[in-house]
N, C-alpha and C positions, 0 to 999 in steps of 0.2 A: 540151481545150477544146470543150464542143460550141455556146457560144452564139455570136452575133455582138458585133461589138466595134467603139467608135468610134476614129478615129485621126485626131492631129490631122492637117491642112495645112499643109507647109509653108510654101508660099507660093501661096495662090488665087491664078488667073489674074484679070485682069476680062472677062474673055468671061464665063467658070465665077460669078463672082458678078454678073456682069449678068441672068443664066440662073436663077438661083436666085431673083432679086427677081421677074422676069416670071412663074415658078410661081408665087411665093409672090402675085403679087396675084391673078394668075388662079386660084388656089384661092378665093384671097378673094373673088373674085367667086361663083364657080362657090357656093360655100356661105351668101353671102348670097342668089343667086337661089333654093336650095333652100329658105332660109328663108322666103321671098319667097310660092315656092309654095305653101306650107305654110299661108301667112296667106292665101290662094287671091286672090293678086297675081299678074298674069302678066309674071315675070323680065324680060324683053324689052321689053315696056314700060314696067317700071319704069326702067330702065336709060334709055330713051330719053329719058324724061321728066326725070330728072337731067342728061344731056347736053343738051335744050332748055332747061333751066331756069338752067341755068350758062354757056351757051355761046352759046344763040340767038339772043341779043341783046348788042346794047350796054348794056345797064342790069344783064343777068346775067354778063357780060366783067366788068364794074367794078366788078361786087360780089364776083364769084370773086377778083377783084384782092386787095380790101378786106381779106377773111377772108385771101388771101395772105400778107400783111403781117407781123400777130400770129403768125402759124404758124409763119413763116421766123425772126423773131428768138426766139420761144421754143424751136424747133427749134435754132436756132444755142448757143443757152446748155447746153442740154443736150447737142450733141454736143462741146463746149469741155469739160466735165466726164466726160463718157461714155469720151473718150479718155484721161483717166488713171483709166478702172476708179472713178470716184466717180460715184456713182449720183445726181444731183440729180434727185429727183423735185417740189420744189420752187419750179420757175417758177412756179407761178401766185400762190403766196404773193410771190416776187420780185417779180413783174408790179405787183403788190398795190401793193407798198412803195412803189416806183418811182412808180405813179398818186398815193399818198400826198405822197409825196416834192414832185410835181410841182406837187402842189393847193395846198399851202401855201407853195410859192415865190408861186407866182401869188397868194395870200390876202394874204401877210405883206411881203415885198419891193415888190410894187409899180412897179416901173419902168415908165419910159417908152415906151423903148428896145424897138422890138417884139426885135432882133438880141440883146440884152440880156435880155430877158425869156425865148426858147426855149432861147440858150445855158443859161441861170440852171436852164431846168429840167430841160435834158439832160444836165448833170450832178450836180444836185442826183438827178435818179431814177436815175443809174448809181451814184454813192455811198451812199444808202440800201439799192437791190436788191442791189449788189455787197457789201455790212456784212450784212446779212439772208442772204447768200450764205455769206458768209465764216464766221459761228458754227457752222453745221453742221462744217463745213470742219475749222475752229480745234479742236472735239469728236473729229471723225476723226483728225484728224493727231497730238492729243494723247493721247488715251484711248482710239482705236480705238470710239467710240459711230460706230453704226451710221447712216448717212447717210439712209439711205433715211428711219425711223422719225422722224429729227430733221426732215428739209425737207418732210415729209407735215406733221408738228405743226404745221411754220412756218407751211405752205398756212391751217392755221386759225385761227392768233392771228393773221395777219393781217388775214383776213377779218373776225375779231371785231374787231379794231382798226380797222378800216375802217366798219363797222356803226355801232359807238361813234359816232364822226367824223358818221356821215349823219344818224344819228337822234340826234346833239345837235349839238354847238358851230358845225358846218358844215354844218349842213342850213337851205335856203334856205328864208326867211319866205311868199318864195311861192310853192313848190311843192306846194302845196293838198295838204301831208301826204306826197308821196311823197320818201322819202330821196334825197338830190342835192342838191348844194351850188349855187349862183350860177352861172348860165354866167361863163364863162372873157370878160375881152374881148376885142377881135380881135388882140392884139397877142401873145397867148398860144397863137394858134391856127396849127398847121399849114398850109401852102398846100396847097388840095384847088384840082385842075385837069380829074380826069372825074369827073364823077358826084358818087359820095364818097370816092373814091379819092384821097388826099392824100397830102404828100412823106415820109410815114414808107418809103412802098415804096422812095427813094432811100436812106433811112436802114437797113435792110433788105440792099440788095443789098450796099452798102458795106461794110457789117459781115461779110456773106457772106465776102465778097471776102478780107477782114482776118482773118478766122479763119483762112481757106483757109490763106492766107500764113502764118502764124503757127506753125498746125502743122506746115505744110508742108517751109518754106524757112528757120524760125528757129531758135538753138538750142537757145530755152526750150522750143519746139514740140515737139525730139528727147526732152528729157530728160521732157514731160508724155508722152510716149509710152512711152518704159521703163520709165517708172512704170505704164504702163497696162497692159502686155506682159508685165511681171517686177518687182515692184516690189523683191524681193532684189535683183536685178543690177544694179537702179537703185543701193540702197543700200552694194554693193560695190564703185561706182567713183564715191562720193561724191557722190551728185544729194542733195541735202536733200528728205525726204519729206513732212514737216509743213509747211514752207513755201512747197512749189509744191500741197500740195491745198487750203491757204486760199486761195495767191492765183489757182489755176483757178476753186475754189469762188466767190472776190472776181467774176472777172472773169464768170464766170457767170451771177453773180444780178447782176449790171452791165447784161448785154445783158438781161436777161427784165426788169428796171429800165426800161429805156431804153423796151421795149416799151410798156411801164402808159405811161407819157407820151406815147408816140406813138398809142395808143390815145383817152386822154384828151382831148389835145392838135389830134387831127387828126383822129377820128368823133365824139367824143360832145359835145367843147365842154365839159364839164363832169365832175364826177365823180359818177356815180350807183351804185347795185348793181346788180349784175350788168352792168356794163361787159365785163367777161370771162367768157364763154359756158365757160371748161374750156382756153383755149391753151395754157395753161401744161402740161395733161396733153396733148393732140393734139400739141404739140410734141417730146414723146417719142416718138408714133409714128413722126412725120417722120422723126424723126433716125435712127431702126431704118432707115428705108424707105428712106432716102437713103444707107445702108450708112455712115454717121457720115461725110458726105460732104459739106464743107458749099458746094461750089459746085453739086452737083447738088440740095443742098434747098429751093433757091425753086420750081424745076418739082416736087420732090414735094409739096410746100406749095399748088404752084397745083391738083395735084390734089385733096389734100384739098378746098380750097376749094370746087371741084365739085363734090365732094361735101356740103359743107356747105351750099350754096346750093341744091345739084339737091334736095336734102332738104327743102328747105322746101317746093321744089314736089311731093314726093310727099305730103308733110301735108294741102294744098289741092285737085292731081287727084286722087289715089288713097285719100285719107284713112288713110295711115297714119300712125300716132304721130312723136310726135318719136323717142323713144327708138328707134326703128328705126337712124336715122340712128346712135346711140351703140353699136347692137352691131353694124353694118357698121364704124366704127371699130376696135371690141375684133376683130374678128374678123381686120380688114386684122393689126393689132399682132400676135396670136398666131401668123398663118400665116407672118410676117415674123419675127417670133422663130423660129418651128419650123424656117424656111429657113434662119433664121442659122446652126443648127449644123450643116448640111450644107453651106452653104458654107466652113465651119472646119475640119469634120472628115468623112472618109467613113467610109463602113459594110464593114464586113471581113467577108465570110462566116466557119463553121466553117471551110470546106473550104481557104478560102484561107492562115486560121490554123493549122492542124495542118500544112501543106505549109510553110510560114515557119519553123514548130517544128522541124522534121524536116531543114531545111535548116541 
C-alpha cells in the first residue's frame, strides 16, 4: 500500500467534533477574508462591520433575531431528515407550500376567532408542507427516485404555483401592480413584541426542543437513526423502511410548512414574492454546522443571522455586492462538509498501514 487511507470512527468524541466545527468555521473565515482581499476589502474591517451591523444595536439584535427564526425551523426540518440519510434539499419549496397553505385559510375560512384563526393556519401549513414533504418521500421509499432531484423540482413548482396565485386570483387590486395578495387582518397576525421580531421565535425553539426529544429519547427517533447509520440492519430487525422515510419526509416539510406561516404570519402580514430570501437552502447549512444537532441550532442560526444582517451592512459601508454574502455562505457549507469527514473518519498514513499489514 503506498497511499493513504480513510478510516472510519468509531465513535467521535465531542470535544474531537466540537474541534473540527471551530476549524472548519475558522477556515471559513480565514478564506472569506482572502477573498475579501482579493476584492481589495480590508478582512478586519469587513468582519467588524458585520459584528456592528448585527450586534450594535438593538434594531440589529432584533433583526439577527428575525432572520434567526426561518433558519432554525428550516434548519430543523432538514436535520429531521438528514438523520435517516434522506437528503431533503427541499425546504424552501416546503416553506413555499405552508405560506400557500396559510394564505388561503386566511382568504377562504374567514373566522373570527383570532386563536381560531393561527391555530387554523398552523396547521393547515404543517399539513400542506408535510404532503409536499411526503411525495418525495413516498418516490424514495417506493422506487428508490432520488430525493435530492425530486425536492429541488418541488423548490420550483412551488414557486411557480405560488407566482400563478400573486399575479392572478390573489393578487391584491391595490398593490399598484406588485405581486402580493391583501394584507392579513390583525387576527391572522403573529404577536411581534421587539422590533419585528415576533412569536414565531417561541414557535422555533419549541420545535427545537421536540425534535431534540424525538430523536433523542423516543423510539421512533432510535429506529429513524438505523435507518440513517445502516439501513440493511434497519431492515434485518424489521424497522419498516418506506414508511418511516415518508413520515420523517411528512414531518419535515411539516416544520419547513410551519415556517412559510410564521414568516407570513408574523413579518410580512401578507404574502408576497420573495418573502423567502433562500431559508430553505441556508437551513441546510445550519444543520451541517450544527453537527445535525438540533438543540445547538438556534445559536448556529443566530449566527448565520449575523451574517445575514452584517451583510447588508457591507453592501451600504463597503459597497460590496450582495452575492458576497452568498459565497461566504457556500464557503462556511463546504469547509463544514470538508470537516465533516474528518470528524467521521481519520487519515492513516502509508507507514502506518504497511506496519498494520505486517502485524
Amino acid at each position: 500500500m503506498s497511499g493513504w487511507r480513510l478510516e472510519r470512527r468509531v465513535s467521535p468524541s465531542a470535544l474531537w467534533s466540537a474541534s473540527v466545527t471551530a476549524i472548519s468555521i475558522l477556515t471559513a473565515l480565514a478564506l472569506g477574508g482572502l477573498l475579501m482581499a482579493l476584492m481589495d476589502v480590508n478582512p478586519a474591517k469587513a468582519y467588524f462591520e458585520i459584528l456592528r451591523g448585527s450586534l450594535g444595536s438593538w434594531y440589529g439584535f432584533t433583526e439577527t433575531m428575525v432572520k434567526a427564526v426561518p433558519i432554525t425551523l428550516t434548519g430543523l426540518a432538514c436535520i429531521l431528515a438528514f438523520k435517516a440519510s434522506v437528503w431533503n434539499i427541499g425546504a424552501e419549496g416546503q416553506l413555499i407550500m405552508g405560506a400557500l397553505a396559510a394564505t388561503a385559510f386566511v382568504r377562504y375560512a374567514r373566522l373570527e376567532s383570532p386563536f381560531g384563526m393561527l391555530a387554523g393556519m398552523f396547521v393547515a401549513s404543517g399539513i400542506v408542507g408535510g404532503l409536499w414533504g411526503a411525495i418525495p418521500g413516498f418516490l424514495k421509499g417506493k422506487w428508490n427516485v432520488n430525493e435530492i432531484i425530486a425536492t429541488l423540482m418541488g423548490n420550483y413548482i412551488a414557486s411557480c404555483l405560488m407566482d400563478f396565485l400573486l399575479y392572478g386570483a390573489w393578487k391584491d387590486p391595490m398593490s399598484m401592480g406588485f405581486p402580493m395578495t391583501a394584507p392579513f387582518p390583525p387576527g391572522a397576525m403573529l404577536w411581534v413584541f421587539a422590533g419585528r421580531l415576533h412569536a414565531g421565535l417561541f414557535i422555533a425553539l419549541v420545535l427545537a426542543v421536540t425534535v431534540h426529544v424525538v430523536i433523542r429519547r423516543t423510539q421512533w427517533g432510535f429506529e429513524i437513526r438505523v435507518i440513517g447509520e445502516n439501513r440493511n440492519a434497519a431492515r434485518y430487525v424489521g424497522i419498516g423502511i418506506m414508511k418511516n422515510i415518508v413520515l420523517v419526509m411528512f414531518l419535515s416539510g411539516a416544520i419547513a410548512g410551519i415556517c412559510g406561516m410564521s414568516e407570513v404570519a408574523g413579518l410580512h402580514g401578507r404574502l408576497s414574492r420573495g418573502f423567502s430570501v433562500g431559508y430553505g437552502f441556508t437551513g441546510v447549512i445550519v444543520a451541517w454546522l450544527a453537527g445535525l444537532n438540533a438543540l445547538l441550532l438556534p445559536f448556529v442560526a443566530f449566527l448565520m443571522g449575523m451574517l445575514l444582517v452584517g451583510g447588508d451592512t457591507l453592501q451600504v459601508v463597503m459597497g460590496l455586492p450582495l452575492s458576497s454574502v452568498q459565497v461566504f455562505q457556500g464557503l462556511i457549507l463546504f469547509c463544514v462538509l470538508g470537516g465533516d469527514i474528518f470528524r467521521n473518519y481519520r487519515l492513516i498514513r502509508p507507514h502506518a498501514l504497511k506496519q498494520r499489514e505486517a502485524a
